[in-house]
Short mmCIF file of the C-alpha atoms (twelve columns), coordinates in Angstrom:
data_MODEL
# 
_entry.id   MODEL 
# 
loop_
_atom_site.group_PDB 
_atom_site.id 
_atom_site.type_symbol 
_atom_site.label_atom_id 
_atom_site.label_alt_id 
_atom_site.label_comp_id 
_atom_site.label_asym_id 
_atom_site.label_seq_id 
_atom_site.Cartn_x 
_atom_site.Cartn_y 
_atom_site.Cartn_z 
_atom_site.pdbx_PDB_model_num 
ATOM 1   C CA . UNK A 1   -107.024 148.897 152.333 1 
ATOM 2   C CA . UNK A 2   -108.951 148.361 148.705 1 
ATOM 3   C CA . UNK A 3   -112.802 148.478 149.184 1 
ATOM 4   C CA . UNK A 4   -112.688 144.678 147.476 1 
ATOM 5   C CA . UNK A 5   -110.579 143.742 150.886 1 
ATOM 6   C CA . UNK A 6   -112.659 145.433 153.182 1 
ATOM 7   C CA . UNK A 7   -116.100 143.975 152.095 1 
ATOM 8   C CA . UNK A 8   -114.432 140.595 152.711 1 
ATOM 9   C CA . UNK A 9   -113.251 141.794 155.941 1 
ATOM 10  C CA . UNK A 10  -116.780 143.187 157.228 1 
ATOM 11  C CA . UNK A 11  -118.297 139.747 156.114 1 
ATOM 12  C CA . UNK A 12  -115.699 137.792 158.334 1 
ATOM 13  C CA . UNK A 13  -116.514 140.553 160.980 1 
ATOM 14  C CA . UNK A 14  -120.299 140.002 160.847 1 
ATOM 15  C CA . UNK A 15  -119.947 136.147 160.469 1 
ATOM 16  C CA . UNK A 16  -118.190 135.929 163.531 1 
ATOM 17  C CA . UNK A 17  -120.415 138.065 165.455 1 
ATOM 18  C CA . UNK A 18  -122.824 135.903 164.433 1 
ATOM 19  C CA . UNK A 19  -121.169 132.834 165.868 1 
ATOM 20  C CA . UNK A 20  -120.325 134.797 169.354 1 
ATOM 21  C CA . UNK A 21  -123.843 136.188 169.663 1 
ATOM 22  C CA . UNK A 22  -125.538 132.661 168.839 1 
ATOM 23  C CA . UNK A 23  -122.428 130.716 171.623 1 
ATOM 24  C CA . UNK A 24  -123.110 133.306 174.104 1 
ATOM 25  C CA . UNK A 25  -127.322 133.172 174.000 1 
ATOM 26  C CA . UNK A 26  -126.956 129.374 174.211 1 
ATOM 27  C CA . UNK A 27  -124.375 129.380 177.344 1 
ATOM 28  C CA . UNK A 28  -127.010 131.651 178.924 1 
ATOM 29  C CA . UNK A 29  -129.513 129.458 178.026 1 
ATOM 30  C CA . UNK A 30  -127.768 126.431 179.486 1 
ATOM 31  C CA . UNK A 31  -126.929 128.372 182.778 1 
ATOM 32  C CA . UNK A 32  -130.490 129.459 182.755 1 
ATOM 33  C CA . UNK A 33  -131.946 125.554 182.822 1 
ATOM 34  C CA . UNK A 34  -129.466 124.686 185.029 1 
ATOM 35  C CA . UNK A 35  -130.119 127.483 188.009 1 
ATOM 36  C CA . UNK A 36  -133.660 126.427 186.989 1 
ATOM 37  C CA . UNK A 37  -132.781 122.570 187.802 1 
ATOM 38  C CA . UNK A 38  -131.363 123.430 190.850 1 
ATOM 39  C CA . UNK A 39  -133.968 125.845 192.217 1 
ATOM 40  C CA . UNK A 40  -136.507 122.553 191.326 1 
ATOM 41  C CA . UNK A 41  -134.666 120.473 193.289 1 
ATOM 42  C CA . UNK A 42  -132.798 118.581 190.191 1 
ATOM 43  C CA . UNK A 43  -129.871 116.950 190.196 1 
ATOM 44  C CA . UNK A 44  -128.036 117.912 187.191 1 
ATOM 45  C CA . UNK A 45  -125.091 115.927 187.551 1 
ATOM 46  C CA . UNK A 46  -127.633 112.625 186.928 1 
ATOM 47  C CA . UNK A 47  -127.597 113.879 183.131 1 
ATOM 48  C CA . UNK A 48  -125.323 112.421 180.446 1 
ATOM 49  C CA . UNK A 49  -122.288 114.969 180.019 1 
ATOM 50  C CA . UNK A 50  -123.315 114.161 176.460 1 
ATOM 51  C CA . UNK A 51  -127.114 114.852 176.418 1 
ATOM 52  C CA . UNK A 52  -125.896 118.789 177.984 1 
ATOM 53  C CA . UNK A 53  -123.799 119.405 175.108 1 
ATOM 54  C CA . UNK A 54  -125.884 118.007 172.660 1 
ATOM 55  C CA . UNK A 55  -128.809 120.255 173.961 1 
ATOM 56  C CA . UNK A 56  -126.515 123.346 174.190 1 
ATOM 57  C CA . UNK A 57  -125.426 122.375 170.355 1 
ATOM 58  C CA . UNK A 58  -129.292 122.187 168.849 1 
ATOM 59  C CA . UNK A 59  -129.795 125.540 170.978 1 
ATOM 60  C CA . UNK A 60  -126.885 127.250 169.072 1 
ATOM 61  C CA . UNK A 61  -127.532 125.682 165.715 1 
ATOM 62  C CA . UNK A 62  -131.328 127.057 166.291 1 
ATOM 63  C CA . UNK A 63  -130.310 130.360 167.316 1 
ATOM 64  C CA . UNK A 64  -127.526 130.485 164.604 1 
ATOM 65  C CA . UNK A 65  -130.046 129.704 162.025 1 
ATOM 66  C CA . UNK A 66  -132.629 132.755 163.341 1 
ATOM 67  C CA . UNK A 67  -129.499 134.854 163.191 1 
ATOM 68  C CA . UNK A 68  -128.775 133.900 159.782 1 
ATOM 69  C CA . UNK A 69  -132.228 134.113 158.235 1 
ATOM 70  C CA . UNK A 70  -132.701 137.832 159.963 1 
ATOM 71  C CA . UNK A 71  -129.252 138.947 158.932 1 
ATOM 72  C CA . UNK A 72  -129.613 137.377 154.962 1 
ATOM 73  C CA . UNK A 73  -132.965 138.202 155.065 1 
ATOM 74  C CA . UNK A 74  -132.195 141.253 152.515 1 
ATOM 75  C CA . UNK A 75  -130.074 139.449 150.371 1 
ATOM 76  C CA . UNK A 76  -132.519 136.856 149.713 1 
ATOM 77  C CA . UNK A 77  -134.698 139.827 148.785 1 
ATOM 78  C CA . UNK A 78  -132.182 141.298 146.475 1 
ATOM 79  C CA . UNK A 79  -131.998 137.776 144.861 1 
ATOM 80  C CA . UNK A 80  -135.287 137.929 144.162 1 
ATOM 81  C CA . UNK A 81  -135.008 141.786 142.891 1 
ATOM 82  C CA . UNK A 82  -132.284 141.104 140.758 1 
ATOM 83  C CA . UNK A 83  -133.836 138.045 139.036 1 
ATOM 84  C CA . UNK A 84  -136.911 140.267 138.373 1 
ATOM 85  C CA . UNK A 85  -134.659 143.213 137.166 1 
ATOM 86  C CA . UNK A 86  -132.672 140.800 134.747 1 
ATOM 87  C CA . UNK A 87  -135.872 139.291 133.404 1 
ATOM 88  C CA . UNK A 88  -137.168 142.657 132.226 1 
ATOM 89  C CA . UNK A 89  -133.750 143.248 130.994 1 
ATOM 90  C CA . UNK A 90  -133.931 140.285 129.126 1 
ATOM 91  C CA . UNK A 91  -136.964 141.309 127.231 1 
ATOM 92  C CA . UNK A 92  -134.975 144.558 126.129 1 
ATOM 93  C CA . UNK A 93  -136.651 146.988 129.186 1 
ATOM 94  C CA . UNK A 94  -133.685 148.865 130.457 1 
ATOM 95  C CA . UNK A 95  -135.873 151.365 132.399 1 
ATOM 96  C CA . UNK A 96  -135.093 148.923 135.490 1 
ATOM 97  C CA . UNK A 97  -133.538 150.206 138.572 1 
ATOM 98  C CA . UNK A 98  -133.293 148.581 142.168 1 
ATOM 99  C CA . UNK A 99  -133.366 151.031 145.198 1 
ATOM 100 C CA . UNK A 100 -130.671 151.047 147.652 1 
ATOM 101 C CA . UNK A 101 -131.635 151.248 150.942 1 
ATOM 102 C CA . UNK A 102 -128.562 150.238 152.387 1 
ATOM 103 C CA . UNK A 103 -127.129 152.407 155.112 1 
ATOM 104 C CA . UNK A 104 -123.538 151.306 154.706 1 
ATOM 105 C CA . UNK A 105 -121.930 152.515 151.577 1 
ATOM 106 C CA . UNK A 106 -118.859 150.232 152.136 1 
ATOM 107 C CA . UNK A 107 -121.372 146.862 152.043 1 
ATOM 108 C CA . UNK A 108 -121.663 144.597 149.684 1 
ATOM 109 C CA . UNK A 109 -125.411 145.049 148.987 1 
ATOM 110 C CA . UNK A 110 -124.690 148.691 148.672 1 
ATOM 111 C CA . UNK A 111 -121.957 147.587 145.891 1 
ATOM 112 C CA . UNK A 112 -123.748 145.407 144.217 1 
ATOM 113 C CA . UNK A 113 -127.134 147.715 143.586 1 
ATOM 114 C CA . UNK A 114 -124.578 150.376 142.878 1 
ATOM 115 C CA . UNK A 115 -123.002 148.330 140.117 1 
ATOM 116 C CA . UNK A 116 -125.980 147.001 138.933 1 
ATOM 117 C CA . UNK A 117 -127.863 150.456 138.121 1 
ATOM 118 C CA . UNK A 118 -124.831 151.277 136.426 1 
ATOM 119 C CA . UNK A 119 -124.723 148.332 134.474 1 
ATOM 120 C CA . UNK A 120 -128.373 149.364 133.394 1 
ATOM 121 C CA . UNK A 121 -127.586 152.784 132.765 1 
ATOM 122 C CA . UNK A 122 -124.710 151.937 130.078 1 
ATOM 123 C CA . UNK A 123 -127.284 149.456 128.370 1 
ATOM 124 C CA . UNK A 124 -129.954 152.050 127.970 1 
ATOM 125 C CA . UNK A 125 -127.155 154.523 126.440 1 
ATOM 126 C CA . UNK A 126 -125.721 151.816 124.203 1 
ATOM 127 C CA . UNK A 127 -129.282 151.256 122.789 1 
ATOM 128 C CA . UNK A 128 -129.996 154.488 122.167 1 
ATOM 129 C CA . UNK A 129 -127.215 155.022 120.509 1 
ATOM 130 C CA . UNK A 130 -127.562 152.139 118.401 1 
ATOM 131 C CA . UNK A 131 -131.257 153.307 117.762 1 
ATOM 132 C CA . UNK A 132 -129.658 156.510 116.850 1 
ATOM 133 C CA . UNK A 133 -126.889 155.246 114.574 1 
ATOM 134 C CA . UNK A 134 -129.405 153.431 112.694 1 
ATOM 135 C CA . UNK A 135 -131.849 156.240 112.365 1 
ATOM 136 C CA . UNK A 136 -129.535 158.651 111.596 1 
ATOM 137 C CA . UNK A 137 -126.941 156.203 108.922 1 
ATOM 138 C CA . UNK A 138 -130.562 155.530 106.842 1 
ATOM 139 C CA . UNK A 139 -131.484 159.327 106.831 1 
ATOM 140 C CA . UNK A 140 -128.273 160.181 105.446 1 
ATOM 141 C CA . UNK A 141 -128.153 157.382 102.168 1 
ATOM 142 C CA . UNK A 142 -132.343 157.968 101.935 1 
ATOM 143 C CA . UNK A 143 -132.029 161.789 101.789 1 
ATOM 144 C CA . UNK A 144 -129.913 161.975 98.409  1 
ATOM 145 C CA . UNK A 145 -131.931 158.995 96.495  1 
ATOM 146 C CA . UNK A 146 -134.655 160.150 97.102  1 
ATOM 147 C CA . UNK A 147 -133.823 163.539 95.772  1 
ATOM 148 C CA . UNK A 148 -131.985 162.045 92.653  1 
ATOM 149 C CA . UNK A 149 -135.117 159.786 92.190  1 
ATOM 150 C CA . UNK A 150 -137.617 162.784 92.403  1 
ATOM 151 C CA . UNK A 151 -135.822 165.343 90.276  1 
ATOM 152 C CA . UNK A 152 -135.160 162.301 87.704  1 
ATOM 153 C CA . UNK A 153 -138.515 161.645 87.231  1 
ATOM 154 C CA . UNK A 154 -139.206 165.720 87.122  1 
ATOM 155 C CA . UNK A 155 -136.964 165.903 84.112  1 
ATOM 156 C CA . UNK A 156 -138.595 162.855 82.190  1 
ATOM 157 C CA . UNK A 157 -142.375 163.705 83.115  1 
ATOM 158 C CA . UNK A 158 -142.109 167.262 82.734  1 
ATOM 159 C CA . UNK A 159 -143.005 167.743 79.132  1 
ATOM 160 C CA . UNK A 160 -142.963 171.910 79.845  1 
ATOM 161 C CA . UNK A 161 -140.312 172.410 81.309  1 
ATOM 162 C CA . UNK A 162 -137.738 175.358 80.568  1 
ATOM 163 C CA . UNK A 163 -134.383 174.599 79.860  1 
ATOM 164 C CA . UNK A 164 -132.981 176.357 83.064  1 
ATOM 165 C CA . UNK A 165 -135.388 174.388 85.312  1 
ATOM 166 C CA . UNK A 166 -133.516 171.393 83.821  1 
ATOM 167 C CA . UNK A 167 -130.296 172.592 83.975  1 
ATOM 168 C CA . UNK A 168 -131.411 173.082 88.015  1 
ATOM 169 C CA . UNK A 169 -132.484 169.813 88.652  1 
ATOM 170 C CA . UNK A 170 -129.760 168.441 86.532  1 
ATOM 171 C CA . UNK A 171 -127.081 170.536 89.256  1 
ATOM 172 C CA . UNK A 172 -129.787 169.214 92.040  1 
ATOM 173 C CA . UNK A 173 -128.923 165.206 90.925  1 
ATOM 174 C CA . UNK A 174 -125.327 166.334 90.533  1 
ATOM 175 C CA . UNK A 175 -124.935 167.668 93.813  1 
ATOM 176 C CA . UNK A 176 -126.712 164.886 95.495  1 
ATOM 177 C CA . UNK A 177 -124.833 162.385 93.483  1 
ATOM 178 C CA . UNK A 178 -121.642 163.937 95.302  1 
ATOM 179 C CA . UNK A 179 -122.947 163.747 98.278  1 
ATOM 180 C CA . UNK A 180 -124.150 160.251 98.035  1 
ATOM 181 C CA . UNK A 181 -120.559 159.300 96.531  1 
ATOM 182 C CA . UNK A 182 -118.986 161.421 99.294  1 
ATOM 183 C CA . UNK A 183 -120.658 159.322 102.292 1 
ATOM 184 C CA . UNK A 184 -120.024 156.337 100.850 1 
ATOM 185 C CA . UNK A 185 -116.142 157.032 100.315 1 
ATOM 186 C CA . UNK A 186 -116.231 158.443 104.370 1 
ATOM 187 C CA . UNK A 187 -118.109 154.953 105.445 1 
ATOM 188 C CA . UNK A 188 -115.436 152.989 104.386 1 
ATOM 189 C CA . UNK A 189 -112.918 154.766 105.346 1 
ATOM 190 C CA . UNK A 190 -114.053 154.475 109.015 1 
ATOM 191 C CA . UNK A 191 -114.689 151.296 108.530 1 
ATOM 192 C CA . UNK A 192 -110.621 150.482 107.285 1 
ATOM 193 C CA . UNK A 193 -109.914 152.977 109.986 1 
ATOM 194 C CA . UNK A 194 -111.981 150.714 112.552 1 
ATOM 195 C CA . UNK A 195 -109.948 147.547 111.816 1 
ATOM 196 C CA . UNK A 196 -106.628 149.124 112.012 1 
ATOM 197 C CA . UNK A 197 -104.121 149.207 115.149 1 
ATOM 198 C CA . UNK A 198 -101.637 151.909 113.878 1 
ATOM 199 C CA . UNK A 199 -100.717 154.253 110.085 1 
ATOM 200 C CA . UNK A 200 -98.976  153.209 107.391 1 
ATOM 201 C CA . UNK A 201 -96.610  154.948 105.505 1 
ATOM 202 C CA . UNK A 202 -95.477  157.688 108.060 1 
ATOM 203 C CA . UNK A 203 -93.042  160.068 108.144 1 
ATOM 204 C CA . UNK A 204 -91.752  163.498 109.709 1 
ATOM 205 C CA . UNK A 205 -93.245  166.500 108.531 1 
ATOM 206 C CA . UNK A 206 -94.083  170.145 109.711 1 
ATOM 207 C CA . UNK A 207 -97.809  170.114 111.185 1 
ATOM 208 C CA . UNK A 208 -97.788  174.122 111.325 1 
ATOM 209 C CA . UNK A 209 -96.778  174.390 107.713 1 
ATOM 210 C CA . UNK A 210 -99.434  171.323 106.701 1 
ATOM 211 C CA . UNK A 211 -102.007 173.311 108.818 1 
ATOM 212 C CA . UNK A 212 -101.219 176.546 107.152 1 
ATOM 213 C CA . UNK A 213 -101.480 174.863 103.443 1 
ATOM 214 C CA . UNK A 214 -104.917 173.098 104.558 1 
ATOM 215 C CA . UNK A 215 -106.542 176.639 105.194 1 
ATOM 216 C CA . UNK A 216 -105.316 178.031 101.709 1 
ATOM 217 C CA . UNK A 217 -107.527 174.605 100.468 1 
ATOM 218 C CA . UNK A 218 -110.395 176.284 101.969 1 
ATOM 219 C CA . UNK A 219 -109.607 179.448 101.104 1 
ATOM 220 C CA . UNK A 220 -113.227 179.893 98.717  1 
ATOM 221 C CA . UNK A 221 -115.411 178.327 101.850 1 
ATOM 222 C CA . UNK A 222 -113.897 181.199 104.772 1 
ATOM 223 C CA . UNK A 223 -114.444 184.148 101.441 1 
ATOM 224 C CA . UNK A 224 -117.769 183.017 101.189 1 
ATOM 225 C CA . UNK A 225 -118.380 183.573 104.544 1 
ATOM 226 C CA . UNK A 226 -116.286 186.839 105.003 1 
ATOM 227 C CA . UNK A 227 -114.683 184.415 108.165 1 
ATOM 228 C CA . UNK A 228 -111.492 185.864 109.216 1 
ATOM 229 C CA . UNK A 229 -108.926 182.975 110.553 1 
ATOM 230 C CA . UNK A 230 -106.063 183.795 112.999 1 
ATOM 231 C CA . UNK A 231 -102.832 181.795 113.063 1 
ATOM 232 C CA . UNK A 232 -100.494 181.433 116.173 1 
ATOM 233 C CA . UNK A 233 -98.751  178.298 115.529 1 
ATOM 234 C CA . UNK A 234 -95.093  176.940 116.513 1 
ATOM 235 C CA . UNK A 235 -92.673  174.744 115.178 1 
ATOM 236 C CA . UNK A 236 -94.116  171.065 115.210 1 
ATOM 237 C CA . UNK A 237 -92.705  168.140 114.437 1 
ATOM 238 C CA . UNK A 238 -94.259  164.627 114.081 1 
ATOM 239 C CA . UNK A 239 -94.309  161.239 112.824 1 
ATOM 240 C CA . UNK A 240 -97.188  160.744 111.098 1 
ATOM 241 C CA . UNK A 241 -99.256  159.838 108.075 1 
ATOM 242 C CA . UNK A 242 -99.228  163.303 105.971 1 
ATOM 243 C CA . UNK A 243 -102.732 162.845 104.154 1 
ATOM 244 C CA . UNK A 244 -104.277 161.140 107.598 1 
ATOM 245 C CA . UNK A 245 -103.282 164.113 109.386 1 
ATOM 246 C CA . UNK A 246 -104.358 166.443 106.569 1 
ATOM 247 C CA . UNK A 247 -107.972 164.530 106.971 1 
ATOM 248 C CA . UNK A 248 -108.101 165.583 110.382 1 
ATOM 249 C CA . UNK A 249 -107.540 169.252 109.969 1 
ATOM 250 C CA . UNK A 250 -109.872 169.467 106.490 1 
ATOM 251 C CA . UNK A 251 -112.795 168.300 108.493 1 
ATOM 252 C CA . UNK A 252 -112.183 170.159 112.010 1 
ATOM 253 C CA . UNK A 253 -111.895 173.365 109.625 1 
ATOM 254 C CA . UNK A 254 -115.013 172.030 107.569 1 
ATOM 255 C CA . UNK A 255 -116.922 171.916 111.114 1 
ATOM 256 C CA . UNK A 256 -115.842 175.493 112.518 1 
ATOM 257 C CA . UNK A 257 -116.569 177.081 108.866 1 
ATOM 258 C CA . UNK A 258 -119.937 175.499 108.927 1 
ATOM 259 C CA . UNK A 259 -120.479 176.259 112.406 1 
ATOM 260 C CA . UNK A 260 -119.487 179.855 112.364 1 
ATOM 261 C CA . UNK A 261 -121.677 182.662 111.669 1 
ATOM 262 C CA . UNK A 262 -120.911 185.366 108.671 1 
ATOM 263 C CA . UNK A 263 -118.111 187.294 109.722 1 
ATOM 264 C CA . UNK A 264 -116.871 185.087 112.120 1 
ATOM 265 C CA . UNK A 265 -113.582 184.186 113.733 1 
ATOM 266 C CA . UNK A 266 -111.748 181.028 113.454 1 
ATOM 267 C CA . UNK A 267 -108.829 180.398 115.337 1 
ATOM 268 C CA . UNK A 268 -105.529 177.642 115.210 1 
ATOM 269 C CA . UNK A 269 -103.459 177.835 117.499 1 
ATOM 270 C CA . UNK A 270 -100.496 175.474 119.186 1 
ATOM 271 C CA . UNK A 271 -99.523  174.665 122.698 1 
ATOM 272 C CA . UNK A 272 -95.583  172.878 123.106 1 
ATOM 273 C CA . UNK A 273 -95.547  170.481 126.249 1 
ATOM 274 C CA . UNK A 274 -92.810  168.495 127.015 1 
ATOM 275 C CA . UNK A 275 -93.897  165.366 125.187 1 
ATOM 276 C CA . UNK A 276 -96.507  166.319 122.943 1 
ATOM 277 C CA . UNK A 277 -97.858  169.432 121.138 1 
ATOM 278 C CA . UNK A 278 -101.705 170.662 121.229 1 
ATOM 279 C CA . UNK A 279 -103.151 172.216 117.955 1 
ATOM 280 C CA . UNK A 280 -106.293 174.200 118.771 1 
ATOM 281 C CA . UNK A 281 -109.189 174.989 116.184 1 
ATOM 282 C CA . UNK A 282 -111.825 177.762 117.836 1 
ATOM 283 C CA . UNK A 283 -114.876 179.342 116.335 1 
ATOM 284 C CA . UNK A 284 -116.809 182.180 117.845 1 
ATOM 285 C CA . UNK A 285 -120.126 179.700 116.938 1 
ATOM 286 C CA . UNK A 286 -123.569 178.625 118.358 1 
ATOM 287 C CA . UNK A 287 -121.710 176.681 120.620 1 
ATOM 288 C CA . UNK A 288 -123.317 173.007 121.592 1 
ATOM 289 C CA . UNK A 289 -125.324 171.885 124.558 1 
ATOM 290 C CA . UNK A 290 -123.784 168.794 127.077 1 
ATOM 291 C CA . UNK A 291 -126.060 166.364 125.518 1 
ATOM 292 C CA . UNK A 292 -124.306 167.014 121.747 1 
ATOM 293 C CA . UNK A 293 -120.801 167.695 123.635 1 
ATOM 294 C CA . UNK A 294 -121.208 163.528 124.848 1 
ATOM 295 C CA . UNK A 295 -121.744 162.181 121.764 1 
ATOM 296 C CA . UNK A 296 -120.108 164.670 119.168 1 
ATOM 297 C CA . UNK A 297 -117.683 162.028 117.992 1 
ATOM 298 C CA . UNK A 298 -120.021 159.784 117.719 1 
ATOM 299 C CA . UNK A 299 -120.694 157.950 113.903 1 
ATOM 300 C CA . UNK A 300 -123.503 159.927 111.508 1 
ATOM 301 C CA . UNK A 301 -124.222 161.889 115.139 1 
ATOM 302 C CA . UNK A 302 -125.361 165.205 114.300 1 
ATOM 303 C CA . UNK A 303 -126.462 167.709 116.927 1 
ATOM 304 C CA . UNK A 304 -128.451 169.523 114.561 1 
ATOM 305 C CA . UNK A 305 -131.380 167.264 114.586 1 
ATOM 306 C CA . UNK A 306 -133.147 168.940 111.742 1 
ATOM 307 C CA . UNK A 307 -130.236 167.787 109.011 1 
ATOM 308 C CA . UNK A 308 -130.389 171.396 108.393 1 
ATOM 309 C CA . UNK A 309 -126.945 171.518 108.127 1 
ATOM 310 C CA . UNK A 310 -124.507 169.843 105.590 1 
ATOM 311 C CA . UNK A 311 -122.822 167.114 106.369 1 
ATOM 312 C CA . UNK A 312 -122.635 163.133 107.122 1 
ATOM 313 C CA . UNK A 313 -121.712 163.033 110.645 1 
ATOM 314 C CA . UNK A 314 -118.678 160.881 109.760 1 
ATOM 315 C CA . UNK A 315 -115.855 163.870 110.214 1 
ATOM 316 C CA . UNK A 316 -115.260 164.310 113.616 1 
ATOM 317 C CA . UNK A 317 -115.351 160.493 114.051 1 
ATOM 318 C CA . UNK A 318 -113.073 159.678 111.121 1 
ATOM 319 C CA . UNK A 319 -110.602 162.500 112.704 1 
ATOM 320 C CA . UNK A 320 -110.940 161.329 116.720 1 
ATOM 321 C CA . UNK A 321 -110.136 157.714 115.032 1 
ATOM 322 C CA . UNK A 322 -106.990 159.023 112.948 1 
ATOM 323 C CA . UNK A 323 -105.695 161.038 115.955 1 
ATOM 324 C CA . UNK A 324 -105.785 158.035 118.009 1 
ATOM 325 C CA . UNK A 325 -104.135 156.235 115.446 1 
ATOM 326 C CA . UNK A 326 -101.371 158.756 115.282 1 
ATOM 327 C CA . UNK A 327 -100.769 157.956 119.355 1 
ATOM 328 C CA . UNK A 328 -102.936 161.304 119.871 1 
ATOM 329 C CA . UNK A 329 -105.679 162.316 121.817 1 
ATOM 330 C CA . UNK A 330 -108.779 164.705 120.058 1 
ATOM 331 C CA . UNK A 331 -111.245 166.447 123.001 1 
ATOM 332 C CA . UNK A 332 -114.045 169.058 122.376 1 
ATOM 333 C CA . UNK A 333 -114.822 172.077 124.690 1 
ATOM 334 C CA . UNK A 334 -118.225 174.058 124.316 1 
ATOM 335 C CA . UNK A 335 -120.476 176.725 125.442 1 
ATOM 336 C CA . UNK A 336 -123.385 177.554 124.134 1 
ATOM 337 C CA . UNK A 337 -123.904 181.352 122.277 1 
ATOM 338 C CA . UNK A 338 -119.731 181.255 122.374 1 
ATOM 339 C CA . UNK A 339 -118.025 178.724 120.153 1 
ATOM 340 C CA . UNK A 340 -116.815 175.727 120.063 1 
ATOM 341 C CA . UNK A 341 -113.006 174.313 120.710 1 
ATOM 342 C CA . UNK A 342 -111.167 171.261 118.924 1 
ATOM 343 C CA . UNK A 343 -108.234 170.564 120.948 1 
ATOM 344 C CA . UNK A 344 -105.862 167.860 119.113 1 
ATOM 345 C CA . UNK A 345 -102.687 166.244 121.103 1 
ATOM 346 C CA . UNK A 346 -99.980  164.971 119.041 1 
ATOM 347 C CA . UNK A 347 -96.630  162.967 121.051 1 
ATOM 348 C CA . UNK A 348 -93.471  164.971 119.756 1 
ATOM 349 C CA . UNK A 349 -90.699  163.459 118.351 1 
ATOM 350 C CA . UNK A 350 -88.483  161.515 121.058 1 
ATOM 351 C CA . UNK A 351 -85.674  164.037 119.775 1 
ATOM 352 C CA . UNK A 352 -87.615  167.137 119.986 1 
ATOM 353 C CA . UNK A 353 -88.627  166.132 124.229 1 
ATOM 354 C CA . UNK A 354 -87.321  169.284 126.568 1 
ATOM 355 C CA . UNK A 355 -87.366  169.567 130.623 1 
ATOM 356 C CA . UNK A 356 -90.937  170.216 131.586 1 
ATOM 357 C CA . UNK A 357 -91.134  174.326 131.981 1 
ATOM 358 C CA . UNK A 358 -92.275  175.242 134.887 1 
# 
């Protein structure tokens, strides 16, 4: 039996328990005055038939009532709690919770509080995240202009300066330029990404080979580094937009370069399942805590709090959003002082399915 059906079955169980107890007290009662009547000396048979029942009705509707405003007695209270609750709520306070005292964890009360504090819970995380978001999207356009601004004015004010500290701040308002230019080419490409419902221009191509060609791009960032990469990849085959897909790998490699100490170790690897293939991107990193873990995909999220790091926080989103696109799945494993793992699942080609193995 669902737990919906057997909340409405308790309540038809407790109603009617109601109605028994509340019939039974007022026979008793009636049998009561009328052993009393008789031990007086009163004919009862001279009362109306009428008058008996009618007095053995207002008993029962009195007694039903008590019962009623004992047993409802909490829920009024919760009424009350939740209209308080949703009034702070209201005025944006979504430190609210209501205690649950109820002893039955298959009631409705107990369901209701239950669902409530979650309710609560989600709206505090969605507002911090939207506090976040905002914080985080005006640090990242403010940083650059603000450097471009201040090395600007350096150059025209500085009346003594050498020719190499211009050349610096020249490479300074370059760099940030690129930046600048960079994060506003990734912004709207999450946000064309965000109103699409599938990729264009597909077709079948070798992910091994395109994964292999996309760590010759990066060839100068893992020198500078002295990062030595592993390969163990199969034959995979997908359908797939070629330069979507390529996104995805440039900026999970990005991450675990940036990520990974000198002289680190980055690994790709490939898992075949029956209906779908998992590429794997490891680094022997810092690793990230559970709080970063949660929200690692989120938009300009960046775990390093500082900014210390390069970046726009747009990556991981823009590749979690192309994967799904692609009718794949993107998850992140962690542990802190260890590394990090990107684990990307692509569907195979219908073709290309084989017997699970056991």
């Amino acid at each position: 039996m669902k737990k919906h059906d057997k909340v409405k079955f308790s309540l038809i169980i407790q109603f009617t328990w109601i109605i028994f107890i509340s019939f039974l007290i007022s026979m008793l009662i009636v049998l009561f005055a009328t052993a009393i009547m008789r031990w007086a000396g009163i004919d009862f048979r001279a009362f109306n038939t009428i008058l008996i029942l009618v007095f053995g009705f207002a008993v029962s509707l009195i007694l039903g009532t008590l019962f009623a405003v004992l047993f409802f007695k909490r829920t009024v209270n919760l009424a009350d709690d939740l209209k308080m609750a949703l009034k702070r709520i209201s005025k944006g306070d979504y430190s609210v919770r209501l205690e649950n005292t109820s002893d039955n964890k298959d009631g409705i009360l107990y369901d209701v509080i239950e669902n409530f504090n979650k309710m609560v819970e989600e709206l505090d995380s969605v507002t911090i995240l939207r506090n976040d978001f905002i914080s985080n999207f005006s640090h990242e356009f403010k940083t650059p202009i603000v450097s471009i601004k201040g090395y600007a004015e350096l150059i025209k004010n500085g009346k003594n300066l050498t020719e190499e500290q211009k050349q610096e701040y020249l490479q300074v308002i370059i760099d940030e330029s690129r930046r600048l230019s960079n994060l506003a080419s990734s912004t709207l490409l999450m946000s064309k990404l965000d109103s699409q419902t599938s990729l264009t221009e597909t077709s079948v191509f070798s992910v091994n080979e395109q994964l292999k060609q996309c760590v010759l791009v990066l060839d100068n960032e893992f020198k500078a580094k002295n990062l030595e990469v592993k390969i163990k990849l199969g034959k995979m085959r997908v359908d797939a937009s070629v330069d979507m897909l390529q996104q995805v790998w440039i900026n999970l490699l990005t991450n675990a370069i940036k990520y990974t100490p000198e002289n680190g170790i980055i690994r790709i690897t490939s898992t075949e399942l029956e209906k779908e293939y998992i590429v794997s991107i490891s680094d022997n990193g810092m690793g990230m805590n559970e709080e970063t873990l949660k929200h690692i995909f989120d938009k300009y999220y960046q775990g390093d709090n500082s900014h210390s790091t390069s970046g726009n926080g747009l990556g991981l989103s823009i590749a979690k959003r192309i994967v799904e696109l692609s009718g794949g799945k993107i998850e992140a494993s962690s542990t802190e002082g260890k590394g990090t793992t990107f684990s990307v699942r692509l569907p195979k080609l219908k073709e290309d399915y084989f017997p699970a193995r056991p």
